[in-house]
HTML snippet that shows the backbone in 3Dmol.js (N, CA, C, O; Angstrom):
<script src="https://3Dmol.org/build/3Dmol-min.js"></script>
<div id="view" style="width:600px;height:400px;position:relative"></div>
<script>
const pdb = `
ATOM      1  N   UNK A   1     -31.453   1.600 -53.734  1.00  0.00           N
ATOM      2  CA  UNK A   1     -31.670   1.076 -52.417  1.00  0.00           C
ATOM      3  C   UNK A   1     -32.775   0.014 -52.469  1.00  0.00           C
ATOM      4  O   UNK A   1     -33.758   0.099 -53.206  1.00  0.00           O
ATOM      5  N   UNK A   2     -32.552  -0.892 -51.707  1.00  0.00           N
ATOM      6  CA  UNK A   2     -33.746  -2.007 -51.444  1.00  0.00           C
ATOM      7  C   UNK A   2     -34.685  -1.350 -50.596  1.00  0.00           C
ATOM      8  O   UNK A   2     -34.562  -0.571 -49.650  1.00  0.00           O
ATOM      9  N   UNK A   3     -36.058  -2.083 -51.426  1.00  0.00           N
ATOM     10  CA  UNK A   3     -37.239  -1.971 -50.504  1.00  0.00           C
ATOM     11  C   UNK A   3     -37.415  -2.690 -49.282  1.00  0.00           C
ATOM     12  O   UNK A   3     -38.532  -2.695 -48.765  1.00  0.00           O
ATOM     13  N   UNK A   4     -36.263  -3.423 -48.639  1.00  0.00           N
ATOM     14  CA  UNK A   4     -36.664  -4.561 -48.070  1.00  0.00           C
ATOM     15  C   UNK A   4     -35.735  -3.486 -46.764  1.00  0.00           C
ATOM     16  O   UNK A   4     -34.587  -3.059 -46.890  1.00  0.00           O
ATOM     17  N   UNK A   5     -36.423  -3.326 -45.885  1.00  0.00           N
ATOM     18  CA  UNK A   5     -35.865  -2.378 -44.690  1.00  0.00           C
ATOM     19  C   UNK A   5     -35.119  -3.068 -43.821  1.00  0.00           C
ATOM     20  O   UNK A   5     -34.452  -2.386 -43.042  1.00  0.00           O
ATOM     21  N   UNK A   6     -35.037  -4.397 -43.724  1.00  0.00           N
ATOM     22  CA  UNK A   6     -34.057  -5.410 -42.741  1.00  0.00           C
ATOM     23  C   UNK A   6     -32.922  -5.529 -43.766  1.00  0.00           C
ATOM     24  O   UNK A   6     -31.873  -5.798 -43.182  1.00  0.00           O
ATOM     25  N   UNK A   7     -32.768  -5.419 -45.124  1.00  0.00           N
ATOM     26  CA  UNK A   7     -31.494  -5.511 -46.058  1.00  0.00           C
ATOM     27  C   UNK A   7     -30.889  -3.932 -45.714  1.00  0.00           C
ATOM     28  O   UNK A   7     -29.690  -3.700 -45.557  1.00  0.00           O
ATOM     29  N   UNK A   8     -31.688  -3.176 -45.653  1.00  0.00           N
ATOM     30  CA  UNK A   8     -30.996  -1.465 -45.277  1.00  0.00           C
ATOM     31  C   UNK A   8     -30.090  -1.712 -44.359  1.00  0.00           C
ATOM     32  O   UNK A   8     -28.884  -1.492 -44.246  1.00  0.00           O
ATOM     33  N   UNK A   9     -31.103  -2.332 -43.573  1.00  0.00           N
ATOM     34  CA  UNK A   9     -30.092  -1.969 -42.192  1.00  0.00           C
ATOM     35  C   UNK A   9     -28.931  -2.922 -42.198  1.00  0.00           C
ATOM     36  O   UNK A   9     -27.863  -2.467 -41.789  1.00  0.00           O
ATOM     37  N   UNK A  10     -28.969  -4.148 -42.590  1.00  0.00           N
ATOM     38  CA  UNK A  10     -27.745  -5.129 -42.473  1.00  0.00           C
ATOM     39  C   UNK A  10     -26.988  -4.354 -43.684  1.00  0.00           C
ATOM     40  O   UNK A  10     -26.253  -5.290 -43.998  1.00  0.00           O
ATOM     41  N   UNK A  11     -26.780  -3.737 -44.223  1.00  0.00           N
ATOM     42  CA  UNK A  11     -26.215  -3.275 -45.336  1.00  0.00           C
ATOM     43  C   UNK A  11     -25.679  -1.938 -44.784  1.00  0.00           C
ATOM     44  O   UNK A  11     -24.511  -1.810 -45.152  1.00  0.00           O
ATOM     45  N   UNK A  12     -26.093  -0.897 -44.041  1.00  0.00           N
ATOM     46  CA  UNK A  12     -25.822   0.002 -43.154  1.00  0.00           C
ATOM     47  C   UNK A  12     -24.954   0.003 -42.143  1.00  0.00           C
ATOM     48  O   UNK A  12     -24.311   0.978 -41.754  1.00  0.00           O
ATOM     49  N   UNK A  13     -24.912  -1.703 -41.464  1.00  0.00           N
ATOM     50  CA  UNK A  13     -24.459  -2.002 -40.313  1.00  0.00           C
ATOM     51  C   UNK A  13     -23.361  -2.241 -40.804  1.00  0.00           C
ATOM     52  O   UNK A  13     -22.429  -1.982 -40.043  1.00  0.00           O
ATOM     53  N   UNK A  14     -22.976  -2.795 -42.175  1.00  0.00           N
ATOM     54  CA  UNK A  14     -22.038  -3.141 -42.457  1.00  0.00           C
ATOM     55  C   UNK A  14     -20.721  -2.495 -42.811  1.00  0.00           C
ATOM     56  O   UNK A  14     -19.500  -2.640 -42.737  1.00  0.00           O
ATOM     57  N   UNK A  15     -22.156  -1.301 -43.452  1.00  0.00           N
ATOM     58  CA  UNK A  15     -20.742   0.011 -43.616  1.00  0.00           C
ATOM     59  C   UNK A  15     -20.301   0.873 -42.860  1.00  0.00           C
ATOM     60  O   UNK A  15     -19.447   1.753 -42.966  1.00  0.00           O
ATOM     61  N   UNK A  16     -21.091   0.470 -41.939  1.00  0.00           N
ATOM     62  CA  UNK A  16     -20.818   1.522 -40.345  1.00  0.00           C
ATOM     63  C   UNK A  16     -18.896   0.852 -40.178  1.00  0.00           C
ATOM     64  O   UNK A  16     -17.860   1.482 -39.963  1.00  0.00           O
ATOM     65  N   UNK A  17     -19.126  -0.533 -40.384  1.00  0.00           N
ATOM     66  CA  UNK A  17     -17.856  -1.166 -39.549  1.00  0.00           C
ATOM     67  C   UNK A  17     -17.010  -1.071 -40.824  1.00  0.00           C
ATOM     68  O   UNK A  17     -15.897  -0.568 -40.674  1.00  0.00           O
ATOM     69  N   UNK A  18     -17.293  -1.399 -41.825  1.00  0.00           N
ATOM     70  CA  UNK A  18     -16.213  -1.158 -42.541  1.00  0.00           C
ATOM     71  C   UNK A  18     -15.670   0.507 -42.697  1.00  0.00           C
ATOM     72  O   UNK A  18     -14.542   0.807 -43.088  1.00  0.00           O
ATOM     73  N   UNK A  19     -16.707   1.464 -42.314  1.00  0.00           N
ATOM     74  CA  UNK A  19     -16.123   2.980 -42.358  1.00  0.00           C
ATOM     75  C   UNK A  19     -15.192   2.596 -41.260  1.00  0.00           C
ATOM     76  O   UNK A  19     -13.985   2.607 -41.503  1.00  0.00           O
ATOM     77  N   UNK A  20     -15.756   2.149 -39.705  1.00  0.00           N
ATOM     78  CA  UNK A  20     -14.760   2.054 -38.531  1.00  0.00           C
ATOM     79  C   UNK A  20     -13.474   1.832 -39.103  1.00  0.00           C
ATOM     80  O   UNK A  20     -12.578   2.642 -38.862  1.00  0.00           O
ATOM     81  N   UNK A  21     -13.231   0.693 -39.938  1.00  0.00           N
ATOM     82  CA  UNK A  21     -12.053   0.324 -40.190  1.00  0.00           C
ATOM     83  C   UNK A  21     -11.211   1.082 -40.754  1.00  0.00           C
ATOM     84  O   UNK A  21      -9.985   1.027 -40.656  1.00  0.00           O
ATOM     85  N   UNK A  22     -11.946   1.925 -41.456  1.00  0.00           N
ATOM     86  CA  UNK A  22     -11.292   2.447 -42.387  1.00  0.00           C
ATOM     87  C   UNK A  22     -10.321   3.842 -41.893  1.00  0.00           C
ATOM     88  O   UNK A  22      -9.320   4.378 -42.368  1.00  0.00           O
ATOM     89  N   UNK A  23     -11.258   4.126 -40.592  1.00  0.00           N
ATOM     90  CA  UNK A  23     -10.714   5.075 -39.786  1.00  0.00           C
ATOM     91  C   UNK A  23      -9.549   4.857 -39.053  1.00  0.00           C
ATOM     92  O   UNK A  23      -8.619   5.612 -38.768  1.00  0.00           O
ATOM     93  N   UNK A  24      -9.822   3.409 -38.743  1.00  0.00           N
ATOM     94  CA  UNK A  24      -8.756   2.507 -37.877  1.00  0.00           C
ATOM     95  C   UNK A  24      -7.470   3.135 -38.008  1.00  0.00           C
ATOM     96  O   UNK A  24      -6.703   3.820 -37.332  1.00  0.00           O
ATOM     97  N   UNK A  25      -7.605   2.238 -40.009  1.00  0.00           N
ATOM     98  CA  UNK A  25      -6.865   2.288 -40.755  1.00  0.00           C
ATOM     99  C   UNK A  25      -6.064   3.643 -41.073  1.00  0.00           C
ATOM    100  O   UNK A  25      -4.845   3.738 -40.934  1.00  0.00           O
ATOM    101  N   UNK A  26      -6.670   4.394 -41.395  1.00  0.00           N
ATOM    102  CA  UNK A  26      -5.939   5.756 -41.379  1.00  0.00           C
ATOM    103  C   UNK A  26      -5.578   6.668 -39.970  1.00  0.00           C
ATOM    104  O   UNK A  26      -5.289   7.857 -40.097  1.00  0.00           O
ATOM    105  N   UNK A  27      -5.619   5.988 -38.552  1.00  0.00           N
ATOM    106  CA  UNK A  27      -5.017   6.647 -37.659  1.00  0.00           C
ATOM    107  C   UNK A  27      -3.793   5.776 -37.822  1.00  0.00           C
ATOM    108  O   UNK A  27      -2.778   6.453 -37.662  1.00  0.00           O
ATOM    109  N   UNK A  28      -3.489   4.258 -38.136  1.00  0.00           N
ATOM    110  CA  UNK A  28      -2.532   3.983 -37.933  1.00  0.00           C
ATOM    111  C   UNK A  28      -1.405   4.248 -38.941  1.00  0.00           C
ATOM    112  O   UNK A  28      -0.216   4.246 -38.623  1.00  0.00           O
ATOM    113  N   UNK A  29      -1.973   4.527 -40.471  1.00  0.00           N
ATOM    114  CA  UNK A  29      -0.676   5.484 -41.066  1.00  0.00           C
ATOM    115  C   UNK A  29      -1.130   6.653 -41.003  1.00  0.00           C
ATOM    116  O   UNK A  29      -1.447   6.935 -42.158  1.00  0.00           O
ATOM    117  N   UNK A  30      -1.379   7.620 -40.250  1.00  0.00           N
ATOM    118  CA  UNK A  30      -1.161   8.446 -39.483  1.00  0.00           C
ATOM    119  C   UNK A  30       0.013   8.926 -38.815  1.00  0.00           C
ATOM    120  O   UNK A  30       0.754   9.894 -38.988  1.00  0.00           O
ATOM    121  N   UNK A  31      -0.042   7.662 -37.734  1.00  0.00           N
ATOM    122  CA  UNK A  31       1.057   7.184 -37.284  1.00  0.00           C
ATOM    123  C   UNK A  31       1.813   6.895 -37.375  1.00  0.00           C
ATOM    124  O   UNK A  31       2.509   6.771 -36.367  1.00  0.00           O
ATOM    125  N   UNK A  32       2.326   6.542 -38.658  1.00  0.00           N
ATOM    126  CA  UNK A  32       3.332   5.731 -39.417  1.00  0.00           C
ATOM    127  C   UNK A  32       4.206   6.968 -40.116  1.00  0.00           C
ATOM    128  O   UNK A  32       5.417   7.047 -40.323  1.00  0.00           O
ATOM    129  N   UNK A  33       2.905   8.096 -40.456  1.00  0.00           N
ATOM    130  CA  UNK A  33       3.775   8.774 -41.340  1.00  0.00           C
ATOM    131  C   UNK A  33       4.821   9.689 -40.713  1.00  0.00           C
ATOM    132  O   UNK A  33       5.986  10.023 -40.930  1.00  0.00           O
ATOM    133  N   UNK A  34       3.788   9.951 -39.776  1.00  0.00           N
ATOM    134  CA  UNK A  34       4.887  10.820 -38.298  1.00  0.00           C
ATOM    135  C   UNK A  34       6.374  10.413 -38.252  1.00  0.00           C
ATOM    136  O   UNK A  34       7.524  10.826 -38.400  1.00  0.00           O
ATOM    137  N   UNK A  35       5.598   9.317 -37.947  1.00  0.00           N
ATOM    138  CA  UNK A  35       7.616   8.487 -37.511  1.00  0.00           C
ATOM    139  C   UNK A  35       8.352   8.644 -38.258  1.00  0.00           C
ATOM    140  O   UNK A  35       9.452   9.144 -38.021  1.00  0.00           O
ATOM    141  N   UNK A  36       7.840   8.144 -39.736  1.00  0.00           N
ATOM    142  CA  UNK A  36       8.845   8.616 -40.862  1.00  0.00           C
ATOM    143  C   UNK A  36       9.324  10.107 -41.242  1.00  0.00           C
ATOM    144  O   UNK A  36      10.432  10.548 -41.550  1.00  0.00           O
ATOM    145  N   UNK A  37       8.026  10.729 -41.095  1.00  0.00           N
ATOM    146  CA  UNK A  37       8.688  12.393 -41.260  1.00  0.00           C
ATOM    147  C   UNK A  37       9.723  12.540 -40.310  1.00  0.00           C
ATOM    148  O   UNK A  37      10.489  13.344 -40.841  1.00  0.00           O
ATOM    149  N   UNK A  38      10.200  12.215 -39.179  1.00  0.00           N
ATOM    150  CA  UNK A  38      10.573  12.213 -38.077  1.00  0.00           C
ATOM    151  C   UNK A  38      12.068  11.588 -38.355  1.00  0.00           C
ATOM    152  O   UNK A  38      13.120  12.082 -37.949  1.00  0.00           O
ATOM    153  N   UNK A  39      11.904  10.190 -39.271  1.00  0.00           N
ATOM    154  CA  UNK A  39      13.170   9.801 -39.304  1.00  0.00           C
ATOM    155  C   UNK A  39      13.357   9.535 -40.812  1.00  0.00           C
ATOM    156  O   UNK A  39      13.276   8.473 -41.429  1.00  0.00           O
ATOM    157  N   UNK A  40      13.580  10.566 -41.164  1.00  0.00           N
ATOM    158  CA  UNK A  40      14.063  11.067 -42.779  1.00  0.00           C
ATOM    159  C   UNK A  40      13.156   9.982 -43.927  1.00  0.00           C
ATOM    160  O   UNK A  40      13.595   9.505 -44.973  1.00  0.00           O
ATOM    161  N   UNK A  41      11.990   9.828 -43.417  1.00  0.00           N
ATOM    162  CA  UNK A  41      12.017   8.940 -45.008  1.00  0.00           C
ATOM    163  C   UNK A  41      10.466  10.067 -45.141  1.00  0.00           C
ATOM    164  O   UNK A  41       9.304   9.673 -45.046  1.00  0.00           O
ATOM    165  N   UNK A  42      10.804  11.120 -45.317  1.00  0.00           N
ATOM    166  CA  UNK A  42      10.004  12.120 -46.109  1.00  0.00           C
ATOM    167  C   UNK A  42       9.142  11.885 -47.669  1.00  0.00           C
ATOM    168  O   UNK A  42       8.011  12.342 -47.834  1.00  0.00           O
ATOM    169  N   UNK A  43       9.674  11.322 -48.445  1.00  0.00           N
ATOM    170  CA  UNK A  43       8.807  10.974 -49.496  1.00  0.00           C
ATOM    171  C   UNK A  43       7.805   9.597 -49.163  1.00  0.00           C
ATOM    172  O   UNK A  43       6.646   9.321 -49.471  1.00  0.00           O
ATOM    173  N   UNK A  44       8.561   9.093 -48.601  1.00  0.00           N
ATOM    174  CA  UNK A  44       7.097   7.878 -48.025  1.00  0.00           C
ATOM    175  C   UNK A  44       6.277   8.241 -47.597  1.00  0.00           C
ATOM    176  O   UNK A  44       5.166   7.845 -47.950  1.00  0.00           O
ATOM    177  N   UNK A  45       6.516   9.578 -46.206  1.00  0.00           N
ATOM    178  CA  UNK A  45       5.241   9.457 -45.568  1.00  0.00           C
ATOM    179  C   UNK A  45       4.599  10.488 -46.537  1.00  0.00           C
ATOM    180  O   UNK A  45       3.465  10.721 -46.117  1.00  0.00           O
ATOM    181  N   UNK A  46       4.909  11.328 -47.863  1.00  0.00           N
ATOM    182  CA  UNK A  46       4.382  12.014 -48.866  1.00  0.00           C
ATOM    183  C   UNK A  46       2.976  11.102 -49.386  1.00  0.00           C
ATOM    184  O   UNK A  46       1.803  11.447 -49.531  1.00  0.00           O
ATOM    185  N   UNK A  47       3.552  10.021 -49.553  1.00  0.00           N
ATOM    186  CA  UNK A  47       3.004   9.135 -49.927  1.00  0.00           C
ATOM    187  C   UNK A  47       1.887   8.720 -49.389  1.00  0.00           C
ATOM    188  O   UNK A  47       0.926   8.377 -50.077  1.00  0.00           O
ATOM    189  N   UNK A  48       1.894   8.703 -47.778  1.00  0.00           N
ATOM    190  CA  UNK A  48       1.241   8.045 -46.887  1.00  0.00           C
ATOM    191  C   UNK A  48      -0.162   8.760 -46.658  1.00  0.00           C
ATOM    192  O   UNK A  48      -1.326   8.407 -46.464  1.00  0.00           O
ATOM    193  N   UNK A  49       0.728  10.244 -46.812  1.00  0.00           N
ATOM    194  CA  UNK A  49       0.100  11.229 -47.091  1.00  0.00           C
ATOM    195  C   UNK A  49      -1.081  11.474 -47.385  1.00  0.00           C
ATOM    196  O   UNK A  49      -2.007  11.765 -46.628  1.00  0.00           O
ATOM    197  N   UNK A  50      -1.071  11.291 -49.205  1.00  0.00           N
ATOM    198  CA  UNK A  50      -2.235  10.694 -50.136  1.00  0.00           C
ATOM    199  C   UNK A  50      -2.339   9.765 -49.803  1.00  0.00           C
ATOM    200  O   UNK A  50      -3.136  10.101 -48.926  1.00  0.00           O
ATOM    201  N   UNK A  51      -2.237   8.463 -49.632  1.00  0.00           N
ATOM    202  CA  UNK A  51      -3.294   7.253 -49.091  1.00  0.00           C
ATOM    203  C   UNK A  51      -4.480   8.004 -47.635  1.00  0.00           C
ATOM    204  O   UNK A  51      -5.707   7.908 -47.603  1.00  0.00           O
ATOM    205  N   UNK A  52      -3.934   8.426 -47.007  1.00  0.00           N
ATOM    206  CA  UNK A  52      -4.700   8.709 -46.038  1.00  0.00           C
ATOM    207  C   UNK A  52      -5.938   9.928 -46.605  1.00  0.00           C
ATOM    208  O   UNK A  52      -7.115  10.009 -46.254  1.00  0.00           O
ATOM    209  N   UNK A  53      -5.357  10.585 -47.353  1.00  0.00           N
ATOM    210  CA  UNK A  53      -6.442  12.022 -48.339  1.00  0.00           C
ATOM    211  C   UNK A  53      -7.735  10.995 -48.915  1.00  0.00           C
ATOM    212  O   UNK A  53      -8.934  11.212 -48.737  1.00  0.00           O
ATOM    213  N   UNK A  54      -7.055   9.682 -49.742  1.00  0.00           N
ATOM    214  CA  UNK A  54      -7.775   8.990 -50.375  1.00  0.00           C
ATOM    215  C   UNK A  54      -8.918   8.239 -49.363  1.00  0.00           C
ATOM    216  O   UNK A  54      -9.918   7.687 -49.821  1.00  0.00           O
ATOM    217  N   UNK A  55      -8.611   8.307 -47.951  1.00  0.00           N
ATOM    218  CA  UNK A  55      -9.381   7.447 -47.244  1.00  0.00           C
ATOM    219  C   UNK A  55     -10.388   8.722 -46.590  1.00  0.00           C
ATOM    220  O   UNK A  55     -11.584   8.727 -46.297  1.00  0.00           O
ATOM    221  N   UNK A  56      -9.613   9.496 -46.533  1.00  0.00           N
ATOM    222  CA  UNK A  56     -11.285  10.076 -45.600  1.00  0.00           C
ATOM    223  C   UNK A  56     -11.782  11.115 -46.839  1.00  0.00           C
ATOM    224  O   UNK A  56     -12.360  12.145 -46.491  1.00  0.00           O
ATOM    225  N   UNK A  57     -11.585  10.884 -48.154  1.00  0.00           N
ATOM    226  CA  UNK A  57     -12.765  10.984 -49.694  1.00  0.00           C
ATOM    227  C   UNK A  57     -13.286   9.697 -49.367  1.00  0.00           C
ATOM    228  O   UNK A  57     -14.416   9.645 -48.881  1.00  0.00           O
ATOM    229  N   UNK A  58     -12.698   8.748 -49.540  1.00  0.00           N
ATOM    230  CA  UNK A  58     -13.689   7.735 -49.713  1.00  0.00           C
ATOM    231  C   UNK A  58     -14.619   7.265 -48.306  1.00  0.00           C
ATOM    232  O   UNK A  58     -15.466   6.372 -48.321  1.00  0.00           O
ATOM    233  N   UNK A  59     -14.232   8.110 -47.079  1.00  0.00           N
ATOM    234  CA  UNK A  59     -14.992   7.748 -45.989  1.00  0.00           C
ATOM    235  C   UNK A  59     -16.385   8.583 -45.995  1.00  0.00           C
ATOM    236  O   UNK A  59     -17.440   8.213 -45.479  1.00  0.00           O
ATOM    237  N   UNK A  60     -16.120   9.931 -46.775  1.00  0.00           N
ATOM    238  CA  UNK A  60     -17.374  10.546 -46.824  1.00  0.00           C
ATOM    239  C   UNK A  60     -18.266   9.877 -48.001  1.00  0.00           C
ATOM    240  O   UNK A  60     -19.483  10.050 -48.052  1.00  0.00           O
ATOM    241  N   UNK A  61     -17.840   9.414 -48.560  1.00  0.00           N
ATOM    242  CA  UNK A  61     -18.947   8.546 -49.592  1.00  0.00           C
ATOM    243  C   UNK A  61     -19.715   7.358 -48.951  1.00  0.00           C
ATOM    244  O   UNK A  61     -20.809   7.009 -49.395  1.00  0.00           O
ATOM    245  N   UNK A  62     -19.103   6.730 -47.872  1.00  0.00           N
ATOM    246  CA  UNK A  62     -19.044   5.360 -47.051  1.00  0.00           C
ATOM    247  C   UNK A  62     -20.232   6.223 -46.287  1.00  0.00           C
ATOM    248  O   UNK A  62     -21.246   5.531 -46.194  1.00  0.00           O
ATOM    249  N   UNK A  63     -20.393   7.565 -45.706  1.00  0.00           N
ATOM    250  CA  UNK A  63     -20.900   7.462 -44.573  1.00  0.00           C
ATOM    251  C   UNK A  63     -22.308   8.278 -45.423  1.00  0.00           C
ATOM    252  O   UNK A  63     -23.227   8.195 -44.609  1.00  0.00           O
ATOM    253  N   UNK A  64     -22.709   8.839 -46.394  1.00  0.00           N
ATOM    254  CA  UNK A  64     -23.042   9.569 -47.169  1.00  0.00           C
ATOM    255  C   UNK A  64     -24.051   7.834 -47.352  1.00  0.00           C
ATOM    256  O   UNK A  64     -25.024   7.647 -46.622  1.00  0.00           O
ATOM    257  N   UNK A  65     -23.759   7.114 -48.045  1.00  0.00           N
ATOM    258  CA  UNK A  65     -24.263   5.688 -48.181  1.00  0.00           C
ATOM    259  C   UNK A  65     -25.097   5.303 -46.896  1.00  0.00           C
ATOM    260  O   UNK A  65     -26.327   5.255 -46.870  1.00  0.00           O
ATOM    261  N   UNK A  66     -24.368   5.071 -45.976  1.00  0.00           N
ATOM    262  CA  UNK A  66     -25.258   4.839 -44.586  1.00  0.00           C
ATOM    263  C   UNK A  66     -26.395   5.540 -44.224  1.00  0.00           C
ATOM    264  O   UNK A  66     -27.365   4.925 -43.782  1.00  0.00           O
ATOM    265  N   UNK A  67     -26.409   6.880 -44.366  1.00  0.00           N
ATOM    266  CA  UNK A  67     -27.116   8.264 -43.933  1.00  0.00           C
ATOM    267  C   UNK A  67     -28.175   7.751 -45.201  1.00  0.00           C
ATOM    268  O   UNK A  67     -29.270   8.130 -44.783  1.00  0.00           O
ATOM    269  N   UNK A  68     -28.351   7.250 -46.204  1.00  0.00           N
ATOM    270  CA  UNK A  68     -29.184   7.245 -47.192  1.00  0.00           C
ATOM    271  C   UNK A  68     -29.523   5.770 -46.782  1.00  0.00           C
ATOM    272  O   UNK A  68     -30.695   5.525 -46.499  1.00  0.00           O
ATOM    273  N   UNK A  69     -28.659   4.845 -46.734  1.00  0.00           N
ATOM    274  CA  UNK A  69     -30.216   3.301 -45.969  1.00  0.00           C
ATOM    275  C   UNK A  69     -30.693   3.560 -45.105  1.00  0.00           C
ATOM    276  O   UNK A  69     -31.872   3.206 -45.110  1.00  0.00           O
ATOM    277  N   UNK A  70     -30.241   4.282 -43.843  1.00  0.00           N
ATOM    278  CA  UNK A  70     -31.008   4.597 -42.941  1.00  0.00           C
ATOM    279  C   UNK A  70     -32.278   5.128 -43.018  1.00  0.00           C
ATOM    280  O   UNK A  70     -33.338   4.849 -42.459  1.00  0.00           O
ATOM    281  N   UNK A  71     -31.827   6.237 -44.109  1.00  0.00           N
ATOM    282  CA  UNK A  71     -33.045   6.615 -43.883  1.00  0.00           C
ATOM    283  C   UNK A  71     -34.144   6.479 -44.954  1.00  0.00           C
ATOM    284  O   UNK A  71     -35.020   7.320 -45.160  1.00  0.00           O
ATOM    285  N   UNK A  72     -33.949   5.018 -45.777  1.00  0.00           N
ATOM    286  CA  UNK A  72     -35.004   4.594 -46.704  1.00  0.00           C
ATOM    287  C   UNK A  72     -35.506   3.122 -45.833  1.00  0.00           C
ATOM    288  O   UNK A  72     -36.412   2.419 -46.280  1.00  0.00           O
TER     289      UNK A  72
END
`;
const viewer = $3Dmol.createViewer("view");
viewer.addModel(pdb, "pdb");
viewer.setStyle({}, {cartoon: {color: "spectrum"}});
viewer.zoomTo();
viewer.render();
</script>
């Protein structure tokens, strides 16, 4: 982490929005996968599945990051 406490925070702020996105991102295949379970394409949304597993692992690392500039 930088010593420089105005780089924390622009660096914090940043991952705040890119976590947002990322959440965005995984309600809308979310959404996606539904439909497909829904209309037979079952191994896609398998698929969609794990992409979405992969996003909220990698969202707790994203927010795990923030929680630590903040508070240096």
């Amino acid at each position: 982490m930088s010593d420089n406490p105005e780089a924390n925070i622009a660096a914090a702020d940043t991952l705040t929005l890119i976590l947002h996105n990322q959440h965005a991102i995984c309600a809308a295949i979310e959404e996606i996968t539904m439909w497909l379970s829904e209309n037979g394409g079952g191994s896609v949304a398998a698929n969609a599945t794990g992409a979405m597993e992969t996003l909220d692992s990698n969202a707790q690392g994203i927010t795990d990051a923030i929680l630590r500039l903040r508070q240096s």
